[in-house]
C-alpha positions as CSV (number, residue, x, y, z in Angstrom):
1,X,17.5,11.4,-9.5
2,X,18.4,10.3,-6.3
3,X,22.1,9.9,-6.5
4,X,22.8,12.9,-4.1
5,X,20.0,11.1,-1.8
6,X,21.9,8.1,-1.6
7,X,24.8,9.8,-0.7
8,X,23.1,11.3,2.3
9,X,21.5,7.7,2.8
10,X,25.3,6.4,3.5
11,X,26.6,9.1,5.8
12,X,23.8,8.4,8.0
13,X,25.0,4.4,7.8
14,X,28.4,5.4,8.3
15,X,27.7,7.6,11.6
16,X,25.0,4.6,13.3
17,X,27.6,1.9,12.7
18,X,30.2,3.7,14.9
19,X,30.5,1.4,17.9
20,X,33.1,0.7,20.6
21,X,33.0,-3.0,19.8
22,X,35.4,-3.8,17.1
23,X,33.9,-7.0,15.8
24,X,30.3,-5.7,15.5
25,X,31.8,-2.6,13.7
26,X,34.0,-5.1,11.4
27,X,31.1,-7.6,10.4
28,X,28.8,-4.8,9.7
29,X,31.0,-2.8,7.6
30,X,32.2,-5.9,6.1
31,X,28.4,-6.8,4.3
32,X,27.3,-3.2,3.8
33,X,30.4,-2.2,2.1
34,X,29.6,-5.4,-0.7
35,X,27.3,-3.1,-2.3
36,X,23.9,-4.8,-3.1
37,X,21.6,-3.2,-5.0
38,X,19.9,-1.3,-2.1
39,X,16.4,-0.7,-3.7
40,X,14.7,-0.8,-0.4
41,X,16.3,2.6,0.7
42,X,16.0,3.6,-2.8
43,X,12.3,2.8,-2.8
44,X,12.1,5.0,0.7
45,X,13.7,7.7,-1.1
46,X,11.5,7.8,-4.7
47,X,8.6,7.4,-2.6
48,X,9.7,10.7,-0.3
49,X,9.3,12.4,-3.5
50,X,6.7,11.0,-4.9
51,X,4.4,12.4,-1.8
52,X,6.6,15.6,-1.6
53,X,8.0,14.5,1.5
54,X,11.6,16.3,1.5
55,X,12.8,16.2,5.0
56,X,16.0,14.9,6.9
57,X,14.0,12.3,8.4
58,X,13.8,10.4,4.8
59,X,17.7,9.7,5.1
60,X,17.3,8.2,8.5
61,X,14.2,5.6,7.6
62,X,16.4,4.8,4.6
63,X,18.8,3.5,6.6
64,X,16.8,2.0,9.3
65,X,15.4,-0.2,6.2
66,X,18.3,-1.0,5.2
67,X,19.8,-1.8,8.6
68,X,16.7,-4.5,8.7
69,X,17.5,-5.9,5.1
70,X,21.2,-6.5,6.4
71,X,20.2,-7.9,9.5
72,X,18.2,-10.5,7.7
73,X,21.1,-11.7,4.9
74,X,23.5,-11.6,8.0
75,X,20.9,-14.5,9.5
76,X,19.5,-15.9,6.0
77,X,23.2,-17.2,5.4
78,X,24.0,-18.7,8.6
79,X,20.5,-20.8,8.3
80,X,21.2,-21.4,5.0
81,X,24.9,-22.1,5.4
82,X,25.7,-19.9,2.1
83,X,29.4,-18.9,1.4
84,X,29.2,-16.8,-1.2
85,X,27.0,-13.3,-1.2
86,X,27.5,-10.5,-4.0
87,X,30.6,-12.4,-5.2
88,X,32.4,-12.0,-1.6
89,X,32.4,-14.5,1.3
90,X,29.6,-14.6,3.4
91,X,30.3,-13.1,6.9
92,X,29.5,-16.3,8.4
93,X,32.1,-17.6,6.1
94,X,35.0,-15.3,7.7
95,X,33.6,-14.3,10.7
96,X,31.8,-17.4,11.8
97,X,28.3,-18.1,12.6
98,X,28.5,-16.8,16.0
99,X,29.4,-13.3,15.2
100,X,26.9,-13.3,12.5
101,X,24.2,-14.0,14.4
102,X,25.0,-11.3,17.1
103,X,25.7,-8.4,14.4
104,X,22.5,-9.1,13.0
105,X,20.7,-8.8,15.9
106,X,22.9,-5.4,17.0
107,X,21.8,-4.1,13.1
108,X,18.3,-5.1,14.2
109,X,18.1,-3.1,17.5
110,X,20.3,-0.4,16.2
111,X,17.2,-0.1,13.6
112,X,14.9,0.5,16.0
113,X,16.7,3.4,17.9
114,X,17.0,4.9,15.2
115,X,12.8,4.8,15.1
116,X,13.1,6.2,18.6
117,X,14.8,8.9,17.3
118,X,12.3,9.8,14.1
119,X,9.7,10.4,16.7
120,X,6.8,8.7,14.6
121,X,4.7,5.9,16.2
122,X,3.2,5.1,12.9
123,X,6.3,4.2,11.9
124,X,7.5,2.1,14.7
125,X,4.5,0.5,14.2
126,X,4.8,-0.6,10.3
127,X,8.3,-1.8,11.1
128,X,8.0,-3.1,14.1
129,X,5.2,-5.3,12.1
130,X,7.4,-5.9,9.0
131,X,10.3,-6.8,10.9
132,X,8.1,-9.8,12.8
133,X,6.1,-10.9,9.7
134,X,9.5,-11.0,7.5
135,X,10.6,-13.5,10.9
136,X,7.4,-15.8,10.2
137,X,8.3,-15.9,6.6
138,X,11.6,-17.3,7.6
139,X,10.1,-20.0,9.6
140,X,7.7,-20.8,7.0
141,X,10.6,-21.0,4.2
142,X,12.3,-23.6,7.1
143,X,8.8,-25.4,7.7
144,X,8.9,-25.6,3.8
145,X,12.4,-27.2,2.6
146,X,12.9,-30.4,1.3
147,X,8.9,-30.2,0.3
148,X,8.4,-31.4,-3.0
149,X,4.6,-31.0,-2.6
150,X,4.8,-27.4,-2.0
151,X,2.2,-25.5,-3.9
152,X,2.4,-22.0,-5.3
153,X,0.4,-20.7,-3.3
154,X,2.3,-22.1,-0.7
155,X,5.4,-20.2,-2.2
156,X,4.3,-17.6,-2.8
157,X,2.8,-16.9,0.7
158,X,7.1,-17.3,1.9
159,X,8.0,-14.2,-0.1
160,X,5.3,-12.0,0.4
161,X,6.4,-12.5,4.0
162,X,10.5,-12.2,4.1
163,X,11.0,-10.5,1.3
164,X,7.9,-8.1,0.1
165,X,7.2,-7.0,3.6
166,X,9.6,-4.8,3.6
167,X,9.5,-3.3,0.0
168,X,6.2,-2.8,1.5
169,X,7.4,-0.8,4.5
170,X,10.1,1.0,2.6
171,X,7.4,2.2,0.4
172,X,4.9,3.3,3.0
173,X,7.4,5.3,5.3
174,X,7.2,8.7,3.5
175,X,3.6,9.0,2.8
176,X,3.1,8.3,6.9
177,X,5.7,11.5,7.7
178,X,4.0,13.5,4.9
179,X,0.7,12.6,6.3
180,X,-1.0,11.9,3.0
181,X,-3.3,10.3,3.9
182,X,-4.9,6.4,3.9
183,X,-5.5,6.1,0.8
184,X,-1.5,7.4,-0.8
185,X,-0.3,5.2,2.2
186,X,-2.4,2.3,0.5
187,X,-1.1,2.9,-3.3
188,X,2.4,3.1,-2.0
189,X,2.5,-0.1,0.1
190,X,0.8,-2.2,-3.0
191,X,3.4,-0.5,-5.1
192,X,5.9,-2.0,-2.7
193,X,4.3,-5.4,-1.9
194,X,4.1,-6.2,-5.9
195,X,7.1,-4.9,-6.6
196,X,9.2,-6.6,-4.1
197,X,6.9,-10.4,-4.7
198,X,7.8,-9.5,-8.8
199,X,12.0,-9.0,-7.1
200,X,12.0,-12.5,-5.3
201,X,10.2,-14.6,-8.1
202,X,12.9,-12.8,-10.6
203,X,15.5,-13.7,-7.8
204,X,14.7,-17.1,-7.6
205,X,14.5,-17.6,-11.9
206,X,18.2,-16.3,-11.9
207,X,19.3,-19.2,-9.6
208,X,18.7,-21.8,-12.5
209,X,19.2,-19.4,-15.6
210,X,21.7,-16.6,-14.3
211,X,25.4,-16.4,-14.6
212,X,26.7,-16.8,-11.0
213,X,30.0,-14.1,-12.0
214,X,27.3,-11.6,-12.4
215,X,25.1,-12.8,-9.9
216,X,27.6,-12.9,-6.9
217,X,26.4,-16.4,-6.0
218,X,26.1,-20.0,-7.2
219,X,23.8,-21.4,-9.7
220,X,21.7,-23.8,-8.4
221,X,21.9,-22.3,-4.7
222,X,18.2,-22.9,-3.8
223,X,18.4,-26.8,-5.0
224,X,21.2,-27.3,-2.5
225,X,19.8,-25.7,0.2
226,X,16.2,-27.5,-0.4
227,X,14.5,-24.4,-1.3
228,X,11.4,-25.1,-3.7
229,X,10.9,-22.3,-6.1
230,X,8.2,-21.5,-9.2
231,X,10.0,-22.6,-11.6
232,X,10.8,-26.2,-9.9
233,X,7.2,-25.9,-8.6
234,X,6.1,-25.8,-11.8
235,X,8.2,-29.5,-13.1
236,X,7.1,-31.0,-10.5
237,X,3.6,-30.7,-11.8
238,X,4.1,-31.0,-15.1
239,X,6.1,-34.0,-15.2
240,X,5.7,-37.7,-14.4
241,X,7.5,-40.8,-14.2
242,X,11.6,-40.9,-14.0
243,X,11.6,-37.2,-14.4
244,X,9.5,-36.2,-11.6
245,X,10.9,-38.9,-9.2
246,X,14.5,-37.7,-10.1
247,X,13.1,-34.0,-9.3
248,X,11.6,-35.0,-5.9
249,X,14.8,-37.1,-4.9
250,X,17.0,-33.3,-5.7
251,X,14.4,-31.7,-3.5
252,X,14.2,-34.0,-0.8
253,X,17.9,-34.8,-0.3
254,X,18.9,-31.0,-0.8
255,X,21.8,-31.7,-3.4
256,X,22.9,-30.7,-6.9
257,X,23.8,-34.2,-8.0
258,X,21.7,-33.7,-11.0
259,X,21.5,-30.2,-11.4
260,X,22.2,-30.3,-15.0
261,X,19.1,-32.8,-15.3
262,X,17.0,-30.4,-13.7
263,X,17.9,-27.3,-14.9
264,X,17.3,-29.3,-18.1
265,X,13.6,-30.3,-16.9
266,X,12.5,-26.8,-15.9
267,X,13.7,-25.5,-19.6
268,X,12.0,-28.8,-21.4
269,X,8.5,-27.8,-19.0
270,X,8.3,-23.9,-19.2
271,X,9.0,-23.4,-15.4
272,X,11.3,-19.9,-16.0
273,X,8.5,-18.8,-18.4
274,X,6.0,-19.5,-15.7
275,X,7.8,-17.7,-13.3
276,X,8.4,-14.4,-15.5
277,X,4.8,-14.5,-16.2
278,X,4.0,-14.4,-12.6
279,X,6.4,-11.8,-12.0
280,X,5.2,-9.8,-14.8
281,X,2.3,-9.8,-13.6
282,X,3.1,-8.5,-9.9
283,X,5.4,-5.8,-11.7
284,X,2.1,-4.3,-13.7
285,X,0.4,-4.6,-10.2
286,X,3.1,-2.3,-8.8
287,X,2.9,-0.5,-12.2
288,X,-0.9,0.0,-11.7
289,X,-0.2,1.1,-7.8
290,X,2.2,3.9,-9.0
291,X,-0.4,5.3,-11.4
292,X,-2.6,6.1,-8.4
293,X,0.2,8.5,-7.5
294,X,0.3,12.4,-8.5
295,X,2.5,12.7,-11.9
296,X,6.0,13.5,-11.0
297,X,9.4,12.2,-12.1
298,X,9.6,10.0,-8.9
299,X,6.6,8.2,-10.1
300,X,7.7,7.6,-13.7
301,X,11.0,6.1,-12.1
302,X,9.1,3.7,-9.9
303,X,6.7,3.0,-13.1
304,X,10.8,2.0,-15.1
305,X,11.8,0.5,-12.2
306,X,9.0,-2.0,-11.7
307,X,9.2,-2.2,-15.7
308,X,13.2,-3.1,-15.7
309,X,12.5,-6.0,-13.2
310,X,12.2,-8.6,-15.7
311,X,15.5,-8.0,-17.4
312,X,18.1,-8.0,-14.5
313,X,20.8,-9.8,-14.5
314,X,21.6,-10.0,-10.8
């Protein structure tokens, strides 16, 4: 439905990457050209038709979204000292950390000329606001590692922030240029706020019960790294004794040392079923958001997208 969309959505990526510095045109080519599922400028898109809004403008704020999104996994991986990203080396990985950094932050203000050039202040504004919120969920995902008393609420306050915010803005884009009106605007950012917490919680299953070939990454990522998750949430409060001391030492020292024994705990206490359930949950959110919509193809693919959440495999 969008295919030709897309398309249009990568010539525009192609043409705002053109730089005279060599490095910044080599790092950024480098991570687009991985692939990735890019559902945020796919979102921008369906949405665009959705609210009937089919103008030329719809392939630039597609990119500009996506432009953010690589900004932040250009960063994410140099904080998190990741070396593998969609089966590939991280940039930081062959490029170094240095260079990482600095494309980011060109993706990020290359993003924002691109705004300039759309010509809508609404929209500065929603992504000027995503970009800063998605920062403080960065912060708070820093503030939170290694916490072993990290609640779910707690967690789930993180992702709304870095990752749903902009499923959020990607999703409320095209009813601003259509001018729809408040109340479209409001359906298609809970679409893409629920749909986008439902992404990360899935995301963050995968990492004890995915297959890291098809993933692109390593099992057990998020344990190494300190990160606290739903479904490790969830054994930590539903165990006691040995088990939950040997859980809190994984957390607290950051290592995989007895990743089998955990990934063995969260089965044994229900914390992947816990965490599907939640993300079900968000995805009929965003299911009930789309609904609000007026009846088109577009919606009925946002209503099977937000459906086919729960069974991806990467």
């Amino acid at each position: 439905m969008i295919a030709s969309g897309m398309a249009e959505v990568d010539k525009v990526i192609t043409a705002k990457l053109t730089t005279g510095v060599p490095l910044v045109g080599q790092v950024s080519q480098y991570i687009i050209s991985a692939g990735g599922k890019r559902l945020r400028p796919a979102l921008t898109l369906l949405m665009s038709g959705a609210v009937g809004y089919q103008q030329p403008h719809q392939y630039t704020l597609a990119a500009i979204v996506e432009f953010i999104h690589t900004a932040t996994l250009l960063h994410d991986d140099v904080v998190d000292e990741s070396t593998l990203r969609r089966g590939r080396d991280t940039a930081n990985e062959l490029f170094g950390n240095a260079a990482s950094v600095l494309v980011g932050d060109f993706l990020y203000s290359r993003a924002f000329q691109m705004m300039v050039e759309v010509g809508e202040m609404r929209v500065m504004e929603v992504l000027a606001e995503a970009t800063n919120i998605i920062a403080e969920g960065e912060v708070l995902q820093l503030m939170n590692m290694r916490d072993a008393s990290l609640t779910k609420e707690g967690y789930l306050k993180v992702i709304r922030s870095k990752t749903a915010k902009l499923f959020e803005a990607s999703a409320r884009l095209a009813p601003i240029m259509a001018g729809s009106g408040p109340e479209m605007e409001s359906a298609c950012a809970a679409y893409g706020q629920a749909l986008g917490t439902a992404f990360q919680i899935i995301d963050d299953v995968l990492d004890y019960e995915g297959d890291s070939t098809v993933m692109g990454k390593n099992l057990g990522d998020d344990l190494r790294e300190g990160k606290v998750t739903l479904p490790v949430i969830h054994a930590l409060e539903s165990t006691s004794g040995a088990d939950h001391a040997m859980l809190v030492n994984a957390i607290e020292h950051a290592n995989d040392q007895h990743l089998e024994q955990v990934l063995e705990l969260i089965r044994r206490t229900g914390g992947v079923t816990v965490a599907r359930t939640t993300a079900e949950a968000e995805a009929q959110l965003a299911i009930d958001a789309a609904m609000r919509l007026p009846t088109s193809p577009y919606r009925q693919a946002m209503i099977d997208l937000a459906a086919a959440l729960q069974h991806r495999a990467n």
